[in-house]
SEZALUM-882970 format. One record per residue: chain; residue number from 1; residue in three letters; y, z negated, x negated of N, C-alpha, C in turn. Coordinates in nm, 3 decimals. Atoms other than C-alpha are relative to their C-alpha. Layout:
BEGIN
+-------+------+------+---------+---------+---------+---------+---------+---------+---------+---------+---------+
: chain : resi : resn :      nv :      nw :      nu :     cav :     caw :     cau :      cv :      cw :      cu :
+-------+------+------+---------+---------+---------+---------+---------+---------+---------+---------+---------+
:     A :  NUM :  ALA :       Y :       Z :       X :       Y :       Z :       X :       Y :       Z :       X :
...
+-------+------+------+---------+---------+---------+---------+---------+---------+---------+---------+---------+
REM end
This chain:
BEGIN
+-------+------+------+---------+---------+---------+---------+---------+---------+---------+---------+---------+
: chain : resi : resn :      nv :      nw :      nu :     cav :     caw :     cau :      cv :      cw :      cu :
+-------+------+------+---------+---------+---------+---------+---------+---------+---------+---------+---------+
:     A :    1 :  UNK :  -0.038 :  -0.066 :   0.123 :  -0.734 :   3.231 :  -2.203 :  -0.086 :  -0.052 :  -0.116 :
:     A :    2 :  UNK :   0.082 :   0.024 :   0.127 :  -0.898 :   3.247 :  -2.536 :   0.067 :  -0.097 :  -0.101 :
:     A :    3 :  UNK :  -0.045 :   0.099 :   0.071 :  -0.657 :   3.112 :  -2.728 :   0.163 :  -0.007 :   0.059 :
:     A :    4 :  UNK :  -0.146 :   0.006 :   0.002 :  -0.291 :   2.956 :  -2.687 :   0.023 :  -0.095 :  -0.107 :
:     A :    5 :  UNK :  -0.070 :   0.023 :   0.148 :  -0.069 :   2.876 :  -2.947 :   0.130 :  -0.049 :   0.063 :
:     A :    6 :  UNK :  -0.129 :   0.077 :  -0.041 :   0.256 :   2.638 :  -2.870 :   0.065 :  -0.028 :  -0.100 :
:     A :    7 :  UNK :  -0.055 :   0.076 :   0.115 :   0.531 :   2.582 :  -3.091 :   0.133 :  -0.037 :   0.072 :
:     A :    8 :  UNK :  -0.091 :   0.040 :  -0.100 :   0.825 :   2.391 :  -3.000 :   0.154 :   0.084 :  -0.049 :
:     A :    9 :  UNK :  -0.099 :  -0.030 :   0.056 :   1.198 :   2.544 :  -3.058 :   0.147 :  -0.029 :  -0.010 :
:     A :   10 :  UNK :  -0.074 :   0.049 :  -0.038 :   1.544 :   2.430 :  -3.074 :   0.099 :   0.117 :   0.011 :
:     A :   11 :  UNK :  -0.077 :  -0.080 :   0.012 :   1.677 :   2.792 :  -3.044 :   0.131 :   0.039 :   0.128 :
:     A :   12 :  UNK :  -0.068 :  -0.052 :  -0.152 :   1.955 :   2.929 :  -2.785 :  -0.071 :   0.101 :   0.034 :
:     A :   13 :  UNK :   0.067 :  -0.125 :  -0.071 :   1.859 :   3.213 :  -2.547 :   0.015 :   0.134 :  -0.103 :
:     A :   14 :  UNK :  -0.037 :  -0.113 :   0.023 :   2.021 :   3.476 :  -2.727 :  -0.123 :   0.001 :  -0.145 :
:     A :   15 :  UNK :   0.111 :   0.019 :   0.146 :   1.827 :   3.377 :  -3.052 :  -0.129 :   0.011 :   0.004 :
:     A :   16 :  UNK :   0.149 :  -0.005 :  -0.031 :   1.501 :   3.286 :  -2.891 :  -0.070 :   0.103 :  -0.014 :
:     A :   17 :  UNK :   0.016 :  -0.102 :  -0.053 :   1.514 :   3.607 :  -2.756 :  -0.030 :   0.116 :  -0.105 :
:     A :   18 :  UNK :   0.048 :  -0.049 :   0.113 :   1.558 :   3.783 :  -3.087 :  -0.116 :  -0.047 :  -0.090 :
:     A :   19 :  UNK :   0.124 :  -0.024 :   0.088 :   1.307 :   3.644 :  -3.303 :  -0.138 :  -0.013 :   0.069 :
:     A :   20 :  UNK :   0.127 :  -0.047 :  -0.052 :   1.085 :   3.667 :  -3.045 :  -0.053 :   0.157 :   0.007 :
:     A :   21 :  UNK :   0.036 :  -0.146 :   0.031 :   1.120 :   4.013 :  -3.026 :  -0.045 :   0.059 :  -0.135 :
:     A :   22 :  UNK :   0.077 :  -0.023 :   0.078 :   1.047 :   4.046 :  -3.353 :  -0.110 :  -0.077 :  -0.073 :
:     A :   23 :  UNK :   0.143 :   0.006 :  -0.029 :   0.748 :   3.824 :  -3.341 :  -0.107 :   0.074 :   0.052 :
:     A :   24 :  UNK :   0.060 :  -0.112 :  -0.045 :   0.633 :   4.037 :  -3.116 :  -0.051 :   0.154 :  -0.077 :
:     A :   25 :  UNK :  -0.030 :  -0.131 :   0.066 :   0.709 :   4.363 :  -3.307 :  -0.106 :  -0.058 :  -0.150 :
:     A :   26 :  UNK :   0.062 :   0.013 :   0.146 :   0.551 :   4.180 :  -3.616 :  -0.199 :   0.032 :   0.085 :
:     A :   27 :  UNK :   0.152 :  -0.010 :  -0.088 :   0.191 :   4.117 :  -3.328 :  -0.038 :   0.148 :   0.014 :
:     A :   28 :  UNK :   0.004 :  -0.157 :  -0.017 :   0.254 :   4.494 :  -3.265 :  -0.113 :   0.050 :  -0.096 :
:     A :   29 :  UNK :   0.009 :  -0.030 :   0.176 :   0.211 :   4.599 :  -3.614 :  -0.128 :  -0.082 :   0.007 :
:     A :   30 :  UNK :   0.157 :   0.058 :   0.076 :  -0.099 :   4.373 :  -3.702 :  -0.118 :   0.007 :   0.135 :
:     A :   31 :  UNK :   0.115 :   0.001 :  -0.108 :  -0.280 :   4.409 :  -3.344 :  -0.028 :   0.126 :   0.082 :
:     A :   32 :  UNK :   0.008 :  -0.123 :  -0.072 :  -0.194 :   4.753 :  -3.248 :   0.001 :  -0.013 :   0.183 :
:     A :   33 :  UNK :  -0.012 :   0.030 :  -0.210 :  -0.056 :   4.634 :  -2.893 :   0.103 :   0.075 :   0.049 :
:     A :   34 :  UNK :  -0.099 :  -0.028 :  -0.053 :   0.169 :   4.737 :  -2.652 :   0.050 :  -0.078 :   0.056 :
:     A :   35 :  UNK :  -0.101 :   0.130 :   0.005 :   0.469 :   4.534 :  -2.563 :   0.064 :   0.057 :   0.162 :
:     A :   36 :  UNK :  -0.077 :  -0.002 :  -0.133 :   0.616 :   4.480 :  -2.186 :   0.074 :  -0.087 :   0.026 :
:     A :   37 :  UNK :  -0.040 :   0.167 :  -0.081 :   0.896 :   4.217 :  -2.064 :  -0.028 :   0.005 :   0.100 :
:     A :   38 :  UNK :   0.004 :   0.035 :  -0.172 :   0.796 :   4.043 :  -1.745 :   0.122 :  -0.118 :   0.001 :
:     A :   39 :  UNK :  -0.118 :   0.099 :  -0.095 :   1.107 :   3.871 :  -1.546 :   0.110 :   0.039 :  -0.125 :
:     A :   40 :  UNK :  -0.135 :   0.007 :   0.069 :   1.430 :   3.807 :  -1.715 :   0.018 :  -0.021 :  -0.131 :
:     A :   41 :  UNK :   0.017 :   0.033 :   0.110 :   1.332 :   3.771 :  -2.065 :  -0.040 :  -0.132 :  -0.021 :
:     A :   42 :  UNK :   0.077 :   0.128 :   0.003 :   1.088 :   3.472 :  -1.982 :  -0.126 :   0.067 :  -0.098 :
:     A :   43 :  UNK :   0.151 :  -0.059 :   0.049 :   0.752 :   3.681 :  -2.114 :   0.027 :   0.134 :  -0.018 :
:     A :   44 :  UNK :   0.017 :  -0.173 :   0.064 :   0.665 :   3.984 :  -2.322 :  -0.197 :  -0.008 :   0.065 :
:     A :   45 :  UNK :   0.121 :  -0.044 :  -0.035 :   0.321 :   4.081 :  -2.184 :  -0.098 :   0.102 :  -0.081 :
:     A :   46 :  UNK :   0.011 :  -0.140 :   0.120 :   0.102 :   4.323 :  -2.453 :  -0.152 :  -0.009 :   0.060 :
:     A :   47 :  UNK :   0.159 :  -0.068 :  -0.036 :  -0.259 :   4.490 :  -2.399 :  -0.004 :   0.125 :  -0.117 :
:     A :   48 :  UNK :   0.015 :  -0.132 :   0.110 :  -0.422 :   4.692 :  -2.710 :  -0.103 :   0.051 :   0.095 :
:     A :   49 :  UNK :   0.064 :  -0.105 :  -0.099 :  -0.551 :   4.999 :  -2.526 :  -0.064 :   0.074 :  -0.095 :
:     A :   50 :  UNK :   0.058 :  -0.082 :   0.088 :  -0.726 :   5.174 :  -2.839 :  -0.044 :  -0.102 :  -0.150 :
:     A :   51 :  UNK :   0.049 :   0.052 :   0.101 :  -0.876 :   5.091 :  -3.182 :  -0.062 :  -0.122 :  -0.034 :
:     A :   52 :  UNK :   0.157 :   0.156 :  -0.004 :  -1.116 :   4.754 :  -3.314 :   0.078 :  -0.079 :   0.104 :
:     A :   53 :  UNK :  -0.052 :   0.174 :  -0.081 :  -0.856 :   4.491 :  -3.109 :  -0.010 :   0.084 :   0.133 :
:     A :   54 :  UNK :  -0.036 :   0.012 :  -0.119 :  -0.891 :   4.730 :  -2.793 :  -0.069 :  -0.113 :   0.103 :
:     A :   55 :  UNK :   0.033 :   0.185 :  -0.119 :  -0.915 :   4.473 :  -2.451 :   0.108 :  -0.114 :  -0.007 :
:     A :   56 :  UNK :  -0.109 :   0.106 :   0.022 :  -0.672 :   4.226 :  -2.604 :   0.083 :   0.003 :   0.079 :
:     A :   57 :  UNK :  -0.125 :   0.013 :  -0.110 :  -0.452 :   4.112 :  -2.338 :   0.028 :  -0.163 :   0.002 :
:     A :   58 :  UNK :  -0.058 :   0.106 :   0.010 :  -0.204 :   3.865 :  -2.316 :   0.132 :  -0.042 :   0.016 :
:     A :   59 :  UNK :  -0.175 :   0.037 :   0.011 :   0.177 :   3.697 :  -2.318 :   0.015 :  -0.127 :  -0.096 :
:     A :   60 :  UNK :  -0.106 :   0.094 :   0.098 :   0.451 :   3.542 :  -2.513 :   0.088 :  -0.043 :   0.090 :
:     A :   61 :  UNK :  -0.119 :   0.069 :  -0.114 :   0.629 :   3.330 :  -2.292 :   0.099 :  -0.119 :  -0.093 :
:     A :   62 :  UNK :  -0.171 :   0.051 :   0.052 :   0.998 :   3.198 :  -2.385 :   0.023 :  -0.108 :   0.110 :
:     A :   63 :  UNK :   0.007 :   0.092 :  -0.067 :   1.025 :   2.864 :  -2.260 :   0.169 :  -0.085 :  -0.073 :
:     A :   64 :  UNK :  -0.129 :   0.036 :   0.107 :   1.401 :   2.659 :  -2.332 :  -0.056 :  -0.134 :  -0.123 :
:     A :   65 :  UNK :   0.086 :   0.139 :   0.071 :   1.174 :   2.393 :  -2.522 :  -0.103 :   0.068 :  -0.091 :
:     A :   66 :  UNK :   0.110 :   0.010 :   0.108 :   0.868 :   2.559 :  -2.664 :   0.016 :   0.214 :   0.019 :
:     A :   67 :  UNK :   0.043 :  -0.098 :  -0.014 :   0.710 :   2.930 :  -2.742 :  -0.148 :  -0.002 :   0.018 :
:     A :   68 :  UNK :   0.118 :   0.042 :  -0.007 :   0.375 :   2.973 :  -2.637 :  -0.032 :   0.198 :   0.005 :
:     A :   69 :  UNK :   0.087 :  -0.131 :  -0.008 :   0.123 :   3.266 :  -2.705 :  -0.151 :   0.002 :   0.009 :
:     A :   70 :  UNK :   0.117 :   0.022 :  -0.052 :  -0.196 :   3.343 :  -2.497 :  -0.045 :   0.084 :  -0.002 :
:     A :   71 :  UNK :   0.104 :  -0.121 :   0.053 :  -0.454 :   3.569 :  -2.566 :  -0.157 :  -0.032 :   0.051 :
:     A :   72 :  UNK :   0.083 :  -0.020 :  -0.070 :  -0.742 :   3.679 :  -2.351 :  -0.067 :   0.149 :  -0.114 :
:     A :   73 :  UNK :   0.105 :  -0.095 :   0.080 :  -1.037 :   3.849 :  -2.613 :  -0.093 :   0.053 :   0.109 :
:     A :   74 :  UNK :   0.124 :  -0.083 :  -0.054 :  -1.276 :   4.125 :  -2.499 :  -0.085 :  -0.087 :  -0.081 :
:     A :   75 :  UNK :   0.123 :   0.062 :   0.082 :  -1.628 :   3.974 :  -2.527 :  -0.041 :   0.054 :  -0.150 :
:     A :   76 :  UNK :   0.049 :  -0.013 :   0.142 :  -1.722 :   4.143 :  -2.870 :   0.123 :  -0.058 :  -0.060 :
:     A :   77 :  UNK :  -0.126 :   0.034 :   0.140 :  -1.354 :   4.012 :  -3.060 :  -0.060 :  -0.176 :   0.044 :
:     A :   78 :  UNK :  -0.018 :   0.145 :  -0.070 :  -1.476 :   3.650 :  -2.892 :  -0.041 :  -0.077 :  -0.181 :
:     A :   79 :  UNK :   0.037 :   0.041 :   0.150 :  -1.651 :   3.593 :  -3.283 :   0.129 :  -0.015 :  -0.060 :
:     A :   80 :  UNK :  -0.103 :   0.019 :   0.133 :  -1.334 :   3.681 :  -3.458 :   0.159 :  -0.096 :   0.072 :
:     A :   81 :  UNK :  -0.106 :   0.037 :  -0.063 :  -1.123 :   3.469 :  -3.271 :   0.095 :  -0.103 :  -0.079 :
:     A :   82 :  UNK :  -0.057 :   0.081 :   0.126 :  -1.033 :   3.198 :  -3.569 :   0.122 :   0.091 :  -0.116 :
:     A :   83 :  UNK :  -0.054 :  -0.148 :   0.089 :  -0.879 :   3.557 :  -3.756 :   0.129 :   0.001 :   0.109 :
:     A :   84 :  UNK :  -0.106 :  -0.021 :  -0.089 :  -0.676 :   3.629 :  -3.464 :   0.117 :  -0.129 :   0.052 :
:     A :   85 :  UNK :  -0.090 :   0.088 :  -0.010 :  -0.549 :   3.278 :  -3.418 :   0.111 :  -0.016 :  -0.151 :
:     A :   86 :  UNK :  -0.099 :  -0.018 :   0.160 :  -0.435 :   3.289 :  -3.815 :   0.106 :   0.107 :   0.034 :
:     A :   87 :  UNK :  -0.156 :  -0.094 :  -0.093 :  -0.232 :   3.603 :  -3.693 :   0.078 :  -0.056 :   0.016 :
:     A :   88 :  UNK :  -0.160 :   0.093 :  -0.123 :  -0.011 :   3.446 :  -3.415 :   0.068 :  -0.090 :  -0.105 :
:     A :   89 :  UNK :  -0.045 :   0.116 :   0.054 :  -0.020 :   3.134 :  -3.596 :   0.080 :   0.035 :  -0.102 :
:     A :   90 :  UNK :  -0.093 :  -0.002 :   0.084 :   0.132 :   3.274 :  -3.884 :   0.145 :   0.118 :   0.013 :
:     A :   91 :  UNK :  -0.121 :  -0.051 :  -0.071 :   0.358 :   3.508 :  -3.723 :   0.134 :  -0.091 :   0.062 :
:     A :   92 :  UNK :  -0.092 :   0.087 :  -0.074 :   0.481 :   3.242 :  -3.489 :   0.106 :  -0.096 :  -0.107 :
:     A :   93 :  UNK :  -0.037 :   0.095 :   0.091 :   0.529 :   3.010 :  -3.835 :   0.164 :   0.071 :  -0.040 :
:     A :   94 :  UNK :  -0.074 :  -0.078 :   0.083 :   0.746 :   3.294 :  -4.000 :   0.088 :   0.045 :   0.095 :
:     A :   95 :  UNK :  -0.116 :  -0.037 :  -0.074 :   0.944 :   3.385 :  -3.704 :   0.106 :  -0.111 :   0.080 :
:     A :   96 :  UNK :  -0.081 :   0.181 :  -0.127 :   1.062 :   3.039 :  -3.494 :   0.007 :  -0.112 :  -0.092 :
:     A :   97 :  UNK :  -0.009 :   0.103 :   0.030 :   1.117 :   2.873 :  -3.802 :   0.121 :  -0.010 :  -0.034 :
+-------+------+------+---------+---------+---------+---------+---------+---------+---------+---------+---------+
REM end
């Protein structure tokens, strides 16, 4: 992966679960992705399939300890990859805090 991003959380499931989803929903919105859960509400899975971020693929995995988000750039976004970590990073700040 290009980049991962870890933050730790002291949330319950039910909670996690929500402001992850709208972490997610916020990544949506600024990356133009599409959003999948894999398993039991361990990982959201997303891939932008159109416009400048298409290629972007990646997951948000829900851990009972941390959140972590990994992101696999198409070779041309590999430059703006410092941009895209500010993203997450400040998504993740504003949602799991």
């Amino acid at each position: 992966m290009d980049i991962e991003i870890r933050r730790p959380h002291s949330f319950d499931t039910k909670d996690l679960v929500t402001r992850t989803i709208a972490m997610a929903e916020g990544l949506k919105e600024e990356l133009h992705l599409e959003l999948s859960w894999r398993g039991d509400h361990k990982a959201i899975e997303f891939e932008s399939t159109g416009g400048l971020t298409k290629g972007i693929k990646g997951e948000i995995e829900l851990d009972p300890e941390f959140v972590c988000v990994r992101v696999k750039l198409p070779f041309g976004l590999k430059p703006m990859r410092s941009s895209f970590e500010r993203v997450i990073s400040d998504e993740m700040d504003e949602r799991l805090a």
